[in-house]
N, C-alpha and C positions, 0 to 999 in steps of 0.2 A: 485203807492202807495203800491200794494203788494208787490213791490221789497222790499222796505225798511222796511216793514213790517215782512217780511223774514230774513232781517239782522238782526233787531232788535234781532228777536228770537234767531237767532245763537248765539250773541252775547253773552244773556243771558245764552245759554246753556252752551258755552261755561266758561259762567264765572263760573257757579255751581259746572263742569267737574275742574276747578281749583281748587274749594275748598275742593272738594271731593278729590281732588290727593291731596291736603296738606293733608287733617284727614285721609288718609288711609295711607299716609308715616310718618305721625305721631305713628297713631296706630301699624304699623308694621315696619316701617324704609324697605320698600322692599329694597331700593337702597344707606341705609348705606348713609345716609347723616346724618350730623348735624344738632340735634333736635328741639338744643336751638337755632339754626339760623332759624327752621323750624317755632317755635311755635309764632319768631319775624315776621316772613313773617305771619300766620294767625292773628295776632295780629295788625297788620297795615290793612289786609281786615275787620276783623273785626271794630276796629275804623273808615271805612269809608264803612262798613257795604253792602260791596259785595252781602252779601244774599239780602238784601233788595233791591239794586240795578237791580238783574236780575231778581228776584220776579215782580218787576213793569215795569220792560222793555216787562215782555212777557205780562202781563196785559194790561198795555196801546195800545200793538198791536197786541191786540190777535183777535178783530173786525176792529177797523180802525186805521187809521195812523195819531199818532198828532208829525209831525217832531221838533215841536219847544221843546215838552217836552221830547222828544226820545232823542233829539241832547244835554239839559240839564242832562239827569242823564248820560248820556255817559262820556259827560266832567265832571263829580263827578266821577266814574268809573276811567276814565283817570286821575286824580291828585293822586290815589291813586298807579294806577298801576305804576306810571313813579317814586313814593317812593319804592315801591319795585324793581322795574327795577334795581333803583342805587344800591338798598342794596343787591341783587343777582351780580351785577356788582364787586363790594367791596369786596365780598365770593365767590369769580368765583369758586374755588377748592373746596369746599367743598358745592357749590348750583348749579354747571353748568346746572343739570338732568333738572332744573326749568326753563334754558332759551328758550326753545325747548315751554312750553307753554303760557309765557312771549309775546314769538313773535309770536303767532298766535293773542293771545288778544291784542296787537299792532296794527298788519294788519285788525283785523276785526273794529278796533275802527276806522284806519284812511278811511275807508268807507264810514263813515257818514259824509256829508256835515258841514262846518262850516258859514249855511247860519245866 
């Protein structure tokens, strides 16, 4: 149980680490991407409310492990992310920099059991 209790948390970290690199390439464009592609990608996490998402993943496994509710807000997580996926897919040239941590939150999501 502390294994999956461990992903969870990555999960969640990692998902914050995403939204932090959208508001900081917003706020400064490090990497000269497209803004208004930028502000559409936070705009679809926000609508399916990323923050709240990792907020409660590290809560609910921050003592014990409840898989059945872990494995629910994952797959909410997951329908959002696989919106974006396409829409990074669609703007490969001018969103590529994004796919790099697209596929990390891919691989940690396909982790979790689909008991």
């Amino acid at each position: 149980m502390k294994h999956e209790m461990q992903k969870a948390t990555l999960l969640a970290e990692n998902i914050n680490d995403f939204l932090a690199f959208l508001n900081k390439n917003l706020e400064k464009n490090i990497f000269y991407m497209d803004t208004g592609k930028l502000k559409q990608i936070k705009l679809i996490a926000e609508d399916f409310k990323f923050h709240i998402l990792a907020d409660e993943l590290i809560r609910i496994n921050r003592f014990v492990c409840d898989p059945k509710y872990t494995n629910y807000l994952v797959d909410r997580f997951v329908k959002g992310l696989t919106i974006i996926d396409e829409f990074v897919q669609r703007n490969y040239n001018s969103l590529f920099i994004v796919t790099g941590r697209l596929y990390t939150l891919k691989n940690l999501c396909s982790l979790f059991s689909k008991d």
